[in-house]
Every structure is written in C-alpha cells, then in structure tokens.
C-alpha positions in Angstrom: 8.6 -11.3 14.2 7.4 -10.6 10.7 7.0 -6.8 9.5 3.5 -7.8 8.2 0.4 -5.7 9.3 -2.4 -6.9 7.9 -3.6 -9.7 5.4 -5.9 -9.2 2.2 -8.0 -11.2 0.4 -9.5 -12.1 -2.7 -13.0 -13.4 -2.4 -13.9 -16.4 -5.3 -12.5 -19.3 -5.0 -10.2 -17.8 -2.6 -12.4 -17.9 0.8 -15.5 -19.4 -1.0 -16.7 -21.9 -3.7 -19.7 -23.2 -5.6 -19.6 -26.7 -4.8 -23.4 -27.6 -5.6 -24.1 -24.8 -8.0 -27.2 -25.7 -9.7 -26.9 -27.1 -13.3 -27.1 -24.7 -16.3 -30.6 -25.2 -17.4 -31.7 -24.2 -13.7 -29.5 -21.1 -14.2 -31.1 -20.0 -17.2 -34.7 -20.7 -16.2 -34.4 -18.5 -13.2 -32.1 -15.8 -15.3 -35.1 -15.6 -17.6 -38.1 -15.5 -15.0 -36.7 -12.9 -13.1 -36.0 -11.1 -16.6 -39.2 -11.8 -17.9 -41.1 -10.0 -14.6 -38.7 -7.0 -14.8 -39.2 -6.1 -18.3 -43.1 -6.9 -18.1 -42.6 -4.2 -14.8 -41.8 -1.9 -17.5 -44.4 -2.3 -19.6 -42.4 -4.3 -22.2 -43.1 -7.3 -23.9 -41.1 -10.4 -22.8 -41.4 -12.1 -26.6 -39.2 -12.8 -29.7 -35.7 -11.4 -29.8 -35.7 -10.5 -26.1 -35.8 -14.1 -24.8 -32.1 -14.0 -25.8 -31.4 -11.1 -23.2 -29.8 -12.6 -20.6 -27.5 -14.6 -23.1 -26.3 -11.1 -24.9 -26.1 -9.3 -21.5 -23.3 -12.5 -20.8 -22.0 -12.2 -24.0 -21.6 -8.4 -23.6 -19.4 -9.1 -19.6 -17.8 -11.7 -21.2 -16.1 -9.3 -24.1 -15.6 -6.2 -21.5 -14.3 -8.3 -18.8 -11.5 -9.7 -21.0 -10.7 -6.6 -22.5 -10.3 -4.9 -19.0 -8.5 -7.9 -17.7 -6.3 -7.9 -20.1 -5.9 -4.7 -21.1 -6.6 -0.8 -18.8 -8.2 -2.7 -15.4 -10.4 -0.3 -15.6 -14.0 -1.4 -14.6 -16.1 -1.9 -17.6 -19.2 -0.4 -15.7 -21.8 -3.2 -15.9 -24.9 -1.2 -15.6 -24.2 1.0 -18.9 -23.3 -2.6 -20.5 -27.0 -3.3 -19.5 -28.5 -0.3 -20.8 -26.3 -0.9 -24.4 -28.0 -4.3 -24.5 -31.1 -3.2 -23.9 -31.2 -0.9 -26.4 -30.6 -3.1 -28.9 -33.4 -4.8 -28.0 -35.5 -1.8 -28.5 -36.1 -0.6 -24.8 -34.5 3.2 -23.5 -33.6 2.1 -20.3 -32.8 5.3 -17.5 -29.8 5.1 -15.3 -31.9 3.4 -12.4 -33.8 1.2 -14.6 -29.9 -0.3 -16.2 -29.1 -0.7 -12.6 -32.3 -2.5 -11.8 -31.5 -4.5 -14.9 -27.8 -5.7 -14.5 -28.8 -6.7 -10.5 -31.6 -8.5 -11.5 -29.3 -10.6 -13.6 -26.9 -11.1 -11.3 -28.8 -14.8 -9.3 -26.7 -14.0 -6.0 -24.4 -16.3 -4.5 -27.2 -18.0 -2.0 -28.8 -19.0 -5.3 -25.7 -19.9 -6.7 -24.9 -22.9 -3.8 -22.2 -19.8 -2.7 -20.1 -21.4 0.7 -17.1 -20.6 2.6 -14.5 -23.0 2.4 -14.8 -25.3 5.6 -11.6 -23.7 7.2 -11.9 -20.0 6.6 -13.7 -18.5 9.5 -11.1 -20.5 12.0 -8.0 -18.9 10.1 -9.5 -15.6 10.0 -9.9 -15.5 13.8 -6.5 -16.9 14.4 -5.0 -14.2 12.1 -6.8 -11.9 14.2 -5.7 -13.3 17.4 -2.3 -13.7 15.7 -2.4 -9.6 15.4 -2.9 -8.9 11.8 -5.6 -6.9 10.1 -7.6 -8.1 8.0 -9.0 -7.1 4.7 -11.0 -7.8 1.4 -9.7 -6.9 -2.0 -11.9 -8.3 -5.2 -12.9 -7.8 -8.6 -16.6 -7.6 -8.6 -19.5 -6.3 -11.5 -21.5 -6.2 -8.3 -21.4 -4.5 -5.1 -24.4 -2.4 -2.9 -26.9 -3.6 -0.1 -27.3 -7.0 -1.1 -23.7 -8.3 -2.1 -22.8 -6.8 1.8 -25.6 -8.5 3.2 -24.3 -11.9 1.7 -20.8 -11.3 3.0 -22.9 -10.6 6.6 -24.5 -13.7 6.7 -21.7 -15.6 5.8 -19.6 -14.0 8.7 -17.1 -11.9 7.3 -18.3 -8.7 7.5 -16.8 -8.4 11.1 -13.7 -9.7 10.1 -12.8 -7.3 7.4 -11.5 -4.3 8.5 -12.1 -3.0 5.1 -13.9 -4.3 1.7 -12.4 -2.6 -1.8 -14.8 -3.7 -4.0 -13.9 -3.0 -8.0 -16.7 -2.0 -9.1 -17.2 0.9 -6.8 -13.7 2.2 -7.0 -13.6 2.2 -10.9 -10.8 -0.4 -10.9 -9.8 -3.8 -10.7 -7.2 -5.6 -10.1 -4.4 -6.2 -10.8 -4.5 -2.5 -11.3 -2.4 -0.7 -8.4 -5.4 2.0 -7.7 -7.2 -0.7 -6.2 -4.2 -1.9 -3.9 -3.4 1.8 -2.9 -6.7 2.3 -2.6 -7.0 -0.4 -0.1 -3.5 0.2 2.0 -4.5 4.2 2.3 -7.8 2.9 4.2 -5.2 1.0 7.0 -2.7 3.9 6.8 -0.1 1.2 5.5 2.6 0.7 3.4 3.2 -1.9 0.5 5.5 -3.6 2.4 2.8 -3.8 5.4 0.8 -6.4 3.8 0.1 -9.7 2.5 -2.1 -10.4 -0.5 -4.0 -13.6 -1.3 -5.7 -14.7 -3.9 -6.2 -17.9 -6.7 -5.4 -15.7 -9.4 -2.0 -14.8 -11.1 -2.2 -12.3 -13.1 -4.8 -10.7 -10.7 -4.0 -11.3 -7.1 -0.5 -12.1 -7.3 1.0 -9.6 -10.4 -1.2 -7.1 -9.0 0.6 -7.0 -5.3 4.2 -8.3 -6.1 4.1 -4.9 -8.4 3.5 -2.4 -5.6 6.0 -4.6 -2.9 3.5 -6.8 -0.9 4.1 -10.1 -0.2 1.5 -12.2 -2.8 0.5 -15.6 -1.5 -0.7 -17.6 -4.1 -4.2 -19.8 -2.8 -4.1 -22.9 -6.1 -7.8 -22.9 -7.4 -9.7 -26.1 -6.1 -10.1 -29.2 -9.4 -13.1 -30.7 -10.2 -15.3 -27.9 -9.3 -17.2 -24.3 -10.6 -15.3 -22.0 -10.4 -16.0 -18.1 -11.0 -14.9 -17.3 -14.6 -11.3 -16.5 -15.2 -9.0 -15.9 -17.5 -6.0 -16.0 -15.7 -4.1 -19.1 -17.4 -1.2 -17.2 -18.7 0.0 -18.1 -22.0 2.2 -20.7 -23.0 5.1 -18.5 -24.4 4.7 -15.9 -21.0 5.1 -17.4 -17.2 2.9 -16.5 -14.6 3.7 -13.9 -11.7 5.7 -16.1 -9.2 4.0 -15.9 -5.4 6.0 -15.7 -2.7 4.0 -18.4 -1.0 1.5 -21.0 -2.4 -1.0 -22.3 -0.5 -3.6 -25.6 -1.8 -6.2 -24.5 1.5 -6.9 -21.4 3.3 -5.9 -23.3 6.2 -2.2 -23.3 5.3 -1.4 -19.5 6.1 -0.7 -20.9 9.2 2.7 -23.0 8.1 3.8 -19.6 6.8 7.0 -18.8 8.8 6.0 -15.6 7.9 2.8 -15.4 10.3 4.2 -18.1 12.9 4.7 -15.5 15.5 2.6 -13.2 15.1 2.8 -9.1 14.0 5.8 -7.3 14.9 4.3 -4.9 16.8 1.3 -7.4 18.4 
C-alpha cells in the first residue's frame, strides 16, 4: 500500500492541450476587436500607437514571466502590467478598469480550441475510486469567475478537491508557498502527495524540493503548447522525476498507485 494521499496537478499541457488553436492572424484579429470596443467603452480612441496594445501588453508578460520564472516566483501581478502599458499609451487606467483590461486580453481557452486530453476524466475517477485526493496546482496570470467556469464545463471542478491558482496566492511555482499552500488546504504532509506536471523546473523542482513525489507528464510534439521556458540549459540538468509519464493515462502503471491509498 503506498503512503500517498492525494495527487496534484498541473493544468497546460498536463491535463489539457490546444490541438486546433486557431492560427495567429485569427488570434490577433480578435485580441484587437475586443481591445478596440473596451478602449472605445472608455471614451478613448482606438487609433495610431494604440493598435500595437495588445502586442506590448505580450511583450510586457513575456519580460515579467521570465524574470519571475527564473528568478523570486513571485507573481508578476498582470493587472498593474496592464495599467503600466496603458499608460504609456496615454490612458490613466483605475484598478478595475486594469483588471477589465488584462481579462479582456486574455481570449479564454474555449476560444483558444482548449480540450482535455482524451484520457483524463477516466484517470481522475479511477484515482478517486483508487482512494486518493485529488487536487490542482498551476501557474496562471488569470484566475476569477470565468477561468472556474471553464474548468466547470470541462468537468474538473468536481474532481479537485482544491484549486491553488498563482495568481491569487501571489506565487508560482516552483516556489514552495504555493505547494504548502496547497498541502495546508488537505491537512497533509509533503510526503502525502504526488505532484504532476510537464514542466521541470516548475512541477517537478518545485515538489522534489519540499519531499513530494514529482511525476514528470513529457509535453506532447507537434503541437501548441502554453509558453514555457522550462528547457533547462545545456551546462545545468533538469530536476530528475521520480516517474515519467508520455499520457495521463499512465499513472496507472505506477506501482506506486497500483493498490490503492494506504489508508483506503
């Protein structure tokens, strides 16, 4: 019987994936429309510089998202990136109105082609019949209403026990606030759970450091993926999972999980 409690998860390209994601120019014809009608909301003009808004908002999560990746873990706070942007572009922007601004950019996964991985929802279940909790741990610029009602409709939001989203703890992974974060909501020890996730440095680093077990899920080829800059460099190995895994599916040829929780 294993010692394991409960089993966490990362979220992109670990339970779902972008396999018809629309190509770029449709990306950037909707990222503008929806920019153009917010800013006209506000009683700006959608003209000149600011057609390049939604590039510099990118440009401006691309810089703070490596610097936090690689450096503190601390969230960058995407909303006040907004606001920055914005004001370079000659609009004061209030707290609500940055918030407004940063979802609005963010298309959504439904227009994104977002899908589960074909056998995800089957090894959730049988994880849950197997005994083990079951729980979400991700790196995100974007939580609130709508991000939960996308993990509702695709089915997981009964699953997870609990969701530790980065942005609304202030931290992200592989940080180890947002992994004790996460094992103080299931009154559990390090040693209690599993962790999996596609990313090195993030998923597996992050865990290994506190004591859980990491299980490493390899990222899919040939498709989008969410942006990442886990590769690690040429001179420096990667963090070294205890298990790695090509499909969700494969938890289940885990001696680790074969019997089921040691108290089930």
């Amino acid at each position: 019987m294993s010692d394991i409690k409960a089993v966490l998860f990362d979220l992109g390209d670990t339970l779902w994936h972008f396999p018809n994601m629309p190509p770029h120019k449709v990306i950037r014809k909707e990222t503008m429309s929806r920019l153009r009608r917010l800013v006209e909301s506000w009683g700006y003009e959608f003209s000149d510089g600011r057609f390049y808004l939604g590039r510099d908002i990118r440009y401006s999560i691309e810089d703070a998202t490596h610097s936090a990746f690689h450096g503190d873990s601390i969230d960058p706070g995407y909303p006040e990136l907004c606001r920055k942007v914005a004001a370079k572009h000659d609009m004061e922007l209030t707290r609500e109105q940055s918030e407004e601004l940063w979802d609005t950019w963010n298309l959504g996964g439904a227009f994104l082609g977002r899908e589960l991985f074909p056998d995800v929802l089957e090894t959730l279940h049988w994880l849950r019949d197997k005994g083990y909790r079951i729980g979400c741990v991700t790196n995100r610029g974007h939580s609130g209403p709508a991000f939960h009602q996308e993990l509702a409709d695709l089915g997981l939001t009964d699953l997870f026990e609990t969701t530790v989203i980065s942005c609304d703890l202030g931290y992200m992974k592989p940080h180890p606030s947002i992994y004790e974060a996460t094992l103080k909501e299931l009154h559990l020890e390090a040693t209690q759970a599993a962790m999996v996730g596609d990313s090195l440095h993030a998923d597996v680093g992050g865990s290994k450091a506190l004591g859980m077990v990491a299980i490493w899920r390899q990222p899919v080829k040939d498709e989008p993926v969410e942006e990442t800059e886990d590769e690690p460099a040429e001179d420096e190995p990667g963090p070294v999972p205890d298990y790695t895994i090509a499909t969700i599916a494969d938890i289940k040829d885990i001696p680790l999980f074969a019997d089921g929780r040691a108290d089930g």
